[in-house]
C-alpha positions as CSV (number, residue, x, y, z in Angstrom):
1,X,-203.1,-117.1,112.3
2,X,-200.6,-118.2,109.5
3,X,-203.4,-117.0,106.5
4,X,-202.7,-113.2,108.7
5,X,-199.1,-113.3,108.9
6,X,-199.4,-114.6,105.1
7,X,-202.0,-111.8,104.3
8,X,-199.8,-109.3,105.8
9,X,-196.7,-110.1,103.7
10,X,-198.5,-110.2,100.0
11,X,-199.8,-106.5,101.9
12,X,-196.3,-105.3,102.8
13,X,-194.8,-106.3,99.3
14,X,-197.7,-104.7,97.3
15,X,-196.5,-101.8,99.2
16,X,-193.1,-101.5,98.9
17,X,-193.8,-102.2,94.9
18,X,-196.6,-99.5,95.0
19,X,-193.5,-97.2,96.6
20,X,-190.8,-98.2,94.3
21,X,-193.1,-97.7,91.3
22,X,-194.2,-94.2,92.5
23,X,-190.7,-93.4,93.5
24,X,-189.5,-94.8,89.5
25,X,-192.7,-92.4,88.1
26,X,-192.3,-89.5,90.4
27,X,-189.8,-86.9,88.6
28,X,-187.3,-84.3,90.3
29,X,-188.8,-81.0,90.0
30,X,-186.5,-78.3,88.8
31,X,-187.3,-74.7,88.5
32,X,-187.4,-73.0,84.9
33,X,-184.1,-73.6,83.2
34,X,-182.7,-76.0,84.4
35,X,-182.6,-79.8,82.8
36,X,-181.1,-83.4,83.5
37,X,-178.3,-81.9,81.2
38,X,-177.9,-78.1,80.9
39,X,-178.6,-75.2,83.3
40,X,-179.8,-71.7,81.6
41,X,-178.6,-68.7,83.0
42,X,-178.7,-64.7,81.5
43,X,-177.0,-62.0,81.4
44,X,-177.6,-58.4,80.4
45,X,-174.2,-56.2,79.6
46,X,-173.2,-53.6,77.2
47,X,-171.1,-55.1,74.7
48,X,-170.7,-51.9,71.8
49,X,-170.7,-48.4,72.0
50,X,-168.4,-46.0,74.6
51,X,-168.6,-48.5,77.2
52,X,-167.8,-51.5,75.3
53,X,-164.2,-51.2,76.9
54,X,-165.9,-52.3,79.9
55,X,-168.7,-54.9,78.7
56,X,-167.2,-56.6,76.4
57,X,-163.9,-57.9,78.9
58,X,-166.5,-58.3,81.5
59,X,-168.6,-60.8,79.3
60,X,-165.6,-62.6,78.5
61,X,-164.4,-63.1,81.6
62,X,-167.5,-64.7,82.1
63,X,-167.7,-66.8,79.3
64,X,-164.5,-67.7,80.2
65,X,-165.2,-69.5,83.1
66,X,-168.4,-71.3,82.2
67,X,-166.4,-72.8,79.7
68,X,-163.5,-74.0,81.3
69,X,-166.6,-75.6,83.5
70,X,-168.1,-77.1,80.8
71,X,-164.9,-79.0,79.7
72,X,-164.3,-80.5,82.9
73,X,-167.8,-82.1,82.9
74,X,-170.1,-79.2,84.0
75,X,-171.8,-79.1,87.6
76,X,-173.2,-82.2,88.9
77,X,-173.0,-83.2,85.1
78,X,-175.0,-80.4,83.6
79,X,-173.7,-77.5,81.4
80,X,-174.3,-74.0,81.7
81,X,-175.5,-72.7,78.6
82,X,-175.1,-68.6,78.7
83,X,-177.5,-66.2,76.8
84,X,-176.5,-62.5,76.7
85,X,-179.0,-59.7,75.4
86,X,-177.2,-55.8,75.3
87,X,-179.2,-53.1,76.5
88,X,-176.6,-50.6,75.5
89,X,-176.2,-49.5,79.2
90,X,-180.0,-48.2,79.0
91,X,-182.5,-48.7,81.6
92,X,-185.9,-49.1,79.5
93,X,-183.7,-51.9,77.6
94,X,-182.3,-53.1,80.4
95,X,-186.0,-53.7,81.4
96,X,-187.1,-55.1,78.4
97,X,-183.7,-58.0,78.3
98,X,-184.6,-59.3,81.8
99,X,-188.4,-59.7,80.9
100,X,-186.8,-61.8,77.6
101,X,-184.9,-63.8,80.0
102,X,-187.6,-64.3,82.4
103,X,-190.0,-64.8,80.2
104,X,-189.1,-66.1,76.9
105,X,-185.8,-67.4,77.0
106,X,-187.1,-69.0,80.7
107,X,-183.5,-68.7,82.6
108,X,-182.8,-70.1,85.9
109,X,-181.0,-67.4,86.8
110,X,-179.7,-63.8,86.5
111,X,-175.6,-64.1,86.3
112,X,-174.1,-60.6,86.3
113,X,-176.0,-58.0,85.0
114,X,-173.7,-55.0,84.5
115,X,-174.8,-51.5,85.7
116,X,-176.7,-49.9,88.4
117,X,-179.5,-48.1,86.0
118,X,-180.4,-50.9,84.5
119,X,-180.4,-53.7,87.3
120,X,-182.8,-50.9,89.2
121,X,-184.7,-50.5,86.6
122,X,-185.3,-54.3,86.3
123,X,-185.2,-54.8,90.4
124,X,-189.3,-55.2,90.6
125,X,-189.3,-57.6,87.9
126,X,-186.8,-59.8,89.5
127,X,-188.3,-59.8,92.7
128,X,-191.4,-60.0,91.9
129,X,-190.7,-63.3,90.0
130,X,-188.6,-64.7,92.5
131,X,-185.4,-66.1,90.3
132,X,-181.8,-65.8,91.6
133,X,-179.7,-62.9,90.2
134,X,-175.9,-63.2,91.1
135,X,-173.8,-60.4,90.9
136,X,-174.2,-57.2,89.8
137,X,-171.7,-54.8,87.8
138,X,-172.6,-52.2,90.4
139,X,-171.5,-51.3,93.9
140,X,-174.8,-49.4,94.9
141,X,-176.1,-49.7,98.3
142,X,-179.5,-50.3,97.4
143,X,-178.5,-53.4,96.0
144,X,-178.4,-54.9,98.9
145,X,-181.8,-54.1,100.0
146,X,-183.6,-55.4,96.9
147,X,-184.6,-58.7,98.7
148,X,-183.7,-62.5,99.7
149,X,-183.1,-63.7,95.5
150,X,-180.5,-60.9,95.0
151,X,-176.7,-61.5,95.6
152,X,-174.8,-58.9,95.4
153,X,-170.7,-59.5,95.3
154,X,-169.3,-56.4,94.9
155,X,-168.4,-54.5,98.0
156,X,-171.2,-51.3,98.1
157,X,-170.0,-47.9,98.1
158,X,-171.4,-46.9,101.4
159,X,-169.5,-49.4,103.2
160,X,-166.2,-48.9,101.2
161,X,-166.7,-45.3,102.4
162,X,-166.5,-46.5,106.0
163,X,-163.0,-48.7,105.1
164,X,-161.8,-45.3,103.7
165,X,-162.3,-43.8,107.2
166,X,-160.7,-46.9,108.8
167,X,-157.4,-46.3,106.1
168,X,-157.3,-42.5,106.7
169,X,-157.4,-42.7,110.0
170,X,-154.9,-46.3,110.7
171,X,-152.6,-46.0,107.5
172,X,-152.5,-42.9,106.5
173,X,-152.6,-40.8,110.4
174,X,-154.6,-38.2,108.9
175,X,-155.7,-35.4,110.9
176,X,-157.2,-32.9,107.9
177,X,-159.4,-34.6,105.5
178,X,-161.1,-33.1,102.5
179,X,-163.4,-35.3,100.3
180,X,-164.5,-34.7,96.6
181,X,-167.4,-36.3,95.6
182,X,-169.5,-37.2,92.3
183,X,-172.7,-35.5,92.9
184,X,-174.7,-38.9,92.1
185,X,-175.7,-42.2,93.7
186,X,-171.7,-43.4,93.6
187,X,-170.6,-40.2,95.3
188,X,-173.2,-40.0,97.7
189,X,-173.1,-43.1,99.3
190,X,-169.4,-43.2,99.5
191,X,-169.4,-39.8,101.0
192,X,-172.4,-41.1,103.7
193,X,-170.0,-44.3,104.2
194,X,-167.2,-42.4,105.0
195,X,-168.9,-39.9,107.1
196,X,-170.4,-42.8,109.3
197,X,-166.9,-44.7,109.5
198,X,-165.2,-41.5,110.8
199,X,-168.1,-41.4,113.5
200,X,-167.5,-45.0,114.5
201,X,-164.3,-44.1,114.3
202,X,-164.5,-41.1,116.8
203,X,-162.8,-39.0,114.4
204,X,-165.5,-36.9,112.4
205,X,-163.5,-34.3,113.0
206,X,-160.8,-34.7,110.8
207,X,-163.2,-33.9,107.9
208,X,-162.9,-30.4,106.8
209,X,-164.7,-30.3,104.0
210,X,-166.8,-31.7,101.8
211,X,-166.6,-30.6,97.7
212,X,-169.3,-32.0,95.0
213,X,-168.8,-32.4,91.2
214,X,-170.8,-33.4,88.0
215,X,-169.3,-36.5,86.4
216,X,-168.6,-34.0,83.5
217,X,-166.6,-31.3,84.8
218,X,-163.5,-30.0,83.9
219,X,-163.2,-27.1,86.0
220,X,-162.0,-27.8,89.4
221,X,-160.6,-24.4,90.6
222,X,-163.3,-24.0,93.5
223,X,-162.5,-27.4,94.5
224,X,-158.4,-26.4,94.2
225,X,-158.8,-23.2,96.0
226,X,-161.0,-24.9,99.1
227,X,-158.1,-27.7,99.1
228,X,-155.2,-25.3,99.2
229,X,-157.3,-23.4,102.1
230,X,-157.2,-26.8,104.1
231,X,-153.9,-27.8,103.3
232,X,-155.3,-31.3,103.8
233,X,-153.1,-34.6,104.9
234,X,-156.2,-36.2,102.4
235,X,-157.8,-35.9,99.9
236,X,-160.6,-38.8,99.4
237,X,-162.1,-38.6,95.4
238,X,-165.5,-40.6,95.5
239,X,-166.1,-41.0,91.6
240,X,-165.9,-43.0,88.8
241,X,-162.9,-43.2,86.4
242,X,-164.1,-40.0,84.1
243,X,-164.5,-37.8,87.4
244,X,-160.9,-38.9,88.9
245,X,-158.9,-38.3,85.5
246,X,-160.7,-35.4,85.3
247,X,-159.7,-33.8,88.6
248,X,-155.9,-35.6,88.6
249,X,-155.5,-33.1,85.5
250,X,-156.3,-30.0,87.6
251,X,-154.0,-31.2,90.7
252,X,-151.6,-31.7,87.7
253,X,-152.1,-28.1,86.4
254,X,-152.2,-26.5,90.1
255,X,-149.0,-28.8,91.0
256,X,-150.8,-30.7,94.2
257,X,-149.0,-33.5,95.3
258,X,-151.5,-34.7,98.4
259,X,-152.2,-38.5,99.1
260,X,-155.5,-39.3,97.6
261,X,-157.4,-42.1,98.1
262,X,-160.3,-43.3,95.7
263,X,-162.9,-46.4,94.8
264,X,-162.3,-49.8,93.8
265,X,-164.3,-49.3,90.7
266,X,-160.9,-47.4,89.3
267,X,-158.6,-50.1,90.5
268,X,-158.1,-51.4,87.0
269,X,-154.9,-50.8,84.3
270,X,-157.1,-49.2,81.8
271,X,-158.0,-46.0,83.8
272,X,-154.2,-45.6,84.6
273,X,-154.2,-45.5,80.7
274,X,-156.6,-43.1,80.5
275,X,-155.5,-40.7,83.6
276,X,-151.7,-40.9,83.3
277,X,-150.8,-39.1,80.3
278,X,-152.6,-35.7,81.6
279,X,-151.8,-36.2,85.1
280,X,-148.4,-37.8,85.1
281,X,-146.8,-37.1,88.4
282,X,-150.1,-36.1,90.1
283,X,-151.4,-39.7,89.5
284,X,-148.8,-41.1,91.8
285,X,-150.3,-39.6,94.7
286,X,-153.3,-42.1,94.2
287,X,-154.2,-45.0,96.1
288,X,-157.2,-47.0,95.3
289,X,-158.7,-50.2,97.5
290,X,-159.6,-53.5,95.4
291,X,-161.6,-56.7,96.7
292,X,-159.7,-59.1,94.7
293,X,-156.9,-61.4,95.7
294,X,-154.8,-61.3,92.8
295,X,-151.4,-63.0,92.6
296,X,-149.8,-65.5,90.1
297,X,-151.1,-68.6,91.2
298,X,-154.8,-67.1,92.1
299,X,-154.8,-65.6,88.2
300,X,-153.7,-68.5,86.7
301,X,-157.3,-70.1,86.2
302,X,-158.2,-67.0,84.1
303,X,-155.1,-66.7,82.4
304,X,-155.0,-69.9,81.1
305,X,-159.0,-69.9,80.4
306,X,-158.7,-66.6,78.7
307,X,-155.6,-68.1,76.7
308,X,-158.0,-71.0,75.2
309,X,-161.1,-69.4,74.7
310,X,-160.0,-66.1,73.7
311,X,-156.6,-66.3,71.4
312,X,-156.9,-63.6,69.6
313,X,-158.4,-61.1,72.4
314,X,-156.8,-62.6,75.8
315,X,-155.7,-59.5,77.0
316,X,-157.5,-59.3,80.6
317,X,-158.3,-56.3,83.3
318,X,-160.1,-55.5,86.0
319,X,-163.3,-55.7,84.0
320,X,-162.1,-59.4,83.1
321,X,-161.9,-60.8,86.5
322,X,-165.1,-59.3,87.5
323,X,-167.3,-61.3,85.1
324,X,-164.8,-64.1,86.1
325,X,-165.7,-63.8,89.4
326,X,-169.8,-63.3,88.8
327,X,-169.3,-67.1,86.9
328,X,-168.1,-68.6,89.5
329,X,-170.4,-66.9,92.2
330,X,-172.9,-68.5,90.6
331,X,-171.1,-71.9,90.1
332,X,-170.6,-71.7,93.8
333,X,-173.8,-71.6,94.7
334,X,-174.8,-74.7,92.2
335,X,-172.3,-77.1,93.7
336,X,-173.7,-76.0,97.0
337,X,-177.4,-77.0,96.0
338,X,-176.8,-80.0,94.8
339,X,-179.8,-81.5,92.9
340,X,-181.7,-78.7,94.9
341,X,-182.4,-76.8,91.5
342,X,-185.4,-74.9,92.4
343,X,-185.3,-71.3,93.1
344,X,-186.2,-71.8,96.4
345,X,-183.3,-74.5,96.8
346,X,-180.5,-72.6,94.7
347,X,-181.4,-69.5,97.4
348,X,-180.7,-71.2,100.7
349,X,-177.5,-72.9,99.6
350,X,-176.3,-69.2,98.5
351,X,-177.5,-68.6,102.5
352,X,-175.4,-71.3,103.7
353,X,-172.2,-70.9,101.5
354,X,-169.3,-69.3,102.2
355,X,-166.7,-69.4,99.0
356,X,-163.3,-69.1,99.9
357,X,-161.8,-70.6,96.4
358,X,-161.9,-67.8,94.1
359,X,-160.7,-64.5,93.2
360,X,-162.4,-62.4,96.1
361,X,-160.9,-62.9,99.5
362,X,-164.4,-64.2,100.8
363,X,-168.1,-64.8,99.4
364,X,-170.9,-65.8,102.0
365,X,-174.6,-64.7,102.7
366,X,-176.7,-65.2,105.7
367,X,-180.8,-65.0,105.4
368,X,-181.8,-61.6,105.8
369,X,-178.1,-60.3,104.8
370,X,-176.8,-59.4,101.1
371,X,-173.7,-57.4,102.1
372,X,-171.1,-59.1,99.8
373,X,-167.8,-58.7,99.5
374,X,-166.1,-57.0,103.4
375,X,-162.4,-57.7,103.1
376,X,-160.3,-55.0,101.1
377,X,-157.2,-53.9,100.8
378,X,-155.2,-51.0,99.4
379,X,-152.9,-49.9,96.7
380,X,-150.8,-47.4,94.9
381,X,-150.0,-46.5,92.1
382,X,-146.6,-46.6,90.7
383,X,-144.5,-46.1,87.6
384,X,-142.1,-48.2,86.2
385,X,-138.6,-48.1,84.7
386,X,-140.4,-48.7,81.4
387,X,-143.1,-45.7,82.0
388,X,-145.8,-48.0,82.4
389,X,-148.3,-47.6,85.6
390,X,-149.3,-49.8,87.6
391,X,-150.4,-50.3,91.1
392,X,-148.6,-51.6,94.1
393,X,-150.3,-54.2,96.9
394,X,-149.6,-52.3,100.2
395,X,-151.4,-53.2,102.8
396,X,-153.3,-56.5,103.6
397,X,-157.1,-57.7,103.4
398,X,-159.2,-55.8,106.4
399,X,-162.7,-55.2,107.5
400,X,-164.1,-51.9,109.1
């Protein structure tokens, strides 16, 4: 009896030193990427050319914020270490810089690649593989059909086009509304998203008309002539900044002075540059809706980031918070998966997340759901003693 009981000790240690040995040889597996000290993430943007006004604030904003990160120790003790590749807002290079990350450069993730062409154009590659990509410089609907490793933060156009029919109808009482629209994906679903709010609304009868454009006109009288026949309380403009400045300069020329409501995506001080010195009284019929929650002590992370990193450029926009905002999307979802670095992992703590701490109102994700950002609010625009625009907070956050 004892030489069992002393048999089945020496067993049980051998056993538990077998375990701990295994346990000492047996390494965390991380997905591609990722180390005991860094975490490798990319990025595609423009960052010269026409539309470097918009990449190049964008990138810093990111930058911006994975630094200030990396000073204060990193996540879980590893820093991020950010590779950018420009694709010159082009598709086919767009392509090509996500197959470098993927494939070369061997990033965790995707962080914020800028542009609905070219995060289409890369969509089967990124889903095929299987690797996170967070945020997109895009408000496309589609993106949020593109599959369970994609996480759009941007509110899409088709559902801000429902919260326009929720503000026509609650703040602004109309009864006639005529919409202009960009004759492209952007105008499109907007003009889809408000059509289906004013149904859920009960009040698809208020529309009265609906008027396309090319992002490149210049000529607007049709459009003038159908809004003067309306007489519209009004007038929705679902297009990007070069479509709105263009058509604020024909209400300028045919003296209309209508409410107008337009997208998010011109919510920012450098359109109000661009637009105000052809359109200056039309422009303050214009009301746009944002998703972020900016005040003092909410900007003063970016500010003061910007400040540091950035001394000689820390002028910051719109553009700016955005990529601010992609950074710490992604961060988000890091702290939330722990030591869970796979793909697999970093993916269903996005699922189970729900950000509250930074710029925009609300981040979460459920499986099966890639809506992002719901809760916006609206603005005006407004001019100041000093001549300069800007816009005005006026109503609170809200939800169709």
């Amino acid at each position: 009896m004892k030489k069992t009981v002393k048999l089945l000790v020496i067993l049980s240690i051998l056993s538990i030193l077998l375990t701990a040995c295994s346990s000492a040889e047996r390494k965390v597996e991380y997905a591609q990427g990722v180390t005991d000290d860094t975490i490798k993430v990319g990025t595609v943007a423009v960052r010269e050319g026409v539309l470097a006004f918009i990449g190049e604030p964008y990138l810093q904003g990111m930058e911006a914020y994975f630094k200030m990160i990396n000073d204060q120790g990193g996540v879980n003790g590893r820093k991020i270490e950010l590779i950018h590749i420009d694709d010159e807002f082009n598709p086919v290079k767009a392509l090509e810089a996500v197959e470098k990350l993927i494939y070369d450069e061997k990033v965790f993730a995707i962080v914020g690649q800028l542009g609905t062409p070219g995060v289409l154009a890369s969509a089967d590659v990124v889903k095929e593989v299987g690797i996170p990509s967070v945020y997109f410089g895009s408000g496309a609907t589609e993106l949020t059909k593109l599959g369970d490793n994609f996480f759009p933060v941007q509110p899409n156009y088709q559902y801000e086009g429902k919260l326009k029919a929720k503000f026509a109808v609650e703040e602004f009482k109309a009864e006639k509304v005529v919409i202009l629209y960009q004759n492209d994906d952007v105008g499109r679903d907007g003009l889809q998203g408000f059509k289906d709010g004013l149904a859920g609304l009960g009040k698809s009868d208020i529309l009265k008309a609906e008027l396309a454009f090319a992002a490149t006109d210049t000529d607007f009288s049709v459009q003038i002539q159908k809004i003067n026949e309306v007489n519209p309380d009004l007038i929705i403009v679902y297009a990007l900044s070069g479509g709105v400045t263009n058509f604020l300069k024909e209400a300028e020329d045919h003296s209309i002075n209508i409410p107008m409501l337009t997208s998010y995506s011109n919510a920012d001080a450098t359109f109000l540059a661009l637009a105000s010195p052809g359109a200056p009284n039309a422009i303050l019929n214009l009301h746009v809706l944002g998703w972020l929650d900016v005040n003092e002590e909410s900007l003063k992370p970016l500010k003061d980031a910007m400040a540091k990193y950035f001394p000689n450029g820390s002028a910051y926009n719109a553009y700016t918070m955005a990529g601010w905002v992609a950074a710490e999307t992604f961060v988000a979802g890091l702290r939330e998966a722990g030591d869970d670095l796979t793909w697999e992992g970093y993916i269903k703590a996005m699922e189970r997340m729900v950000f509250t701490e930074g710029l925009a109102p609300e981040i979460s994700y459920k499986p099966g759901v890639r809506q992002g950002v719901t809760k916006m609010a609206m603005s005006r625009v407004i001019r100041l003693e000093n001549g300069i625009y800007t816009f005005e907070l006026v109503t609170d956050f809200i939800e169709y």
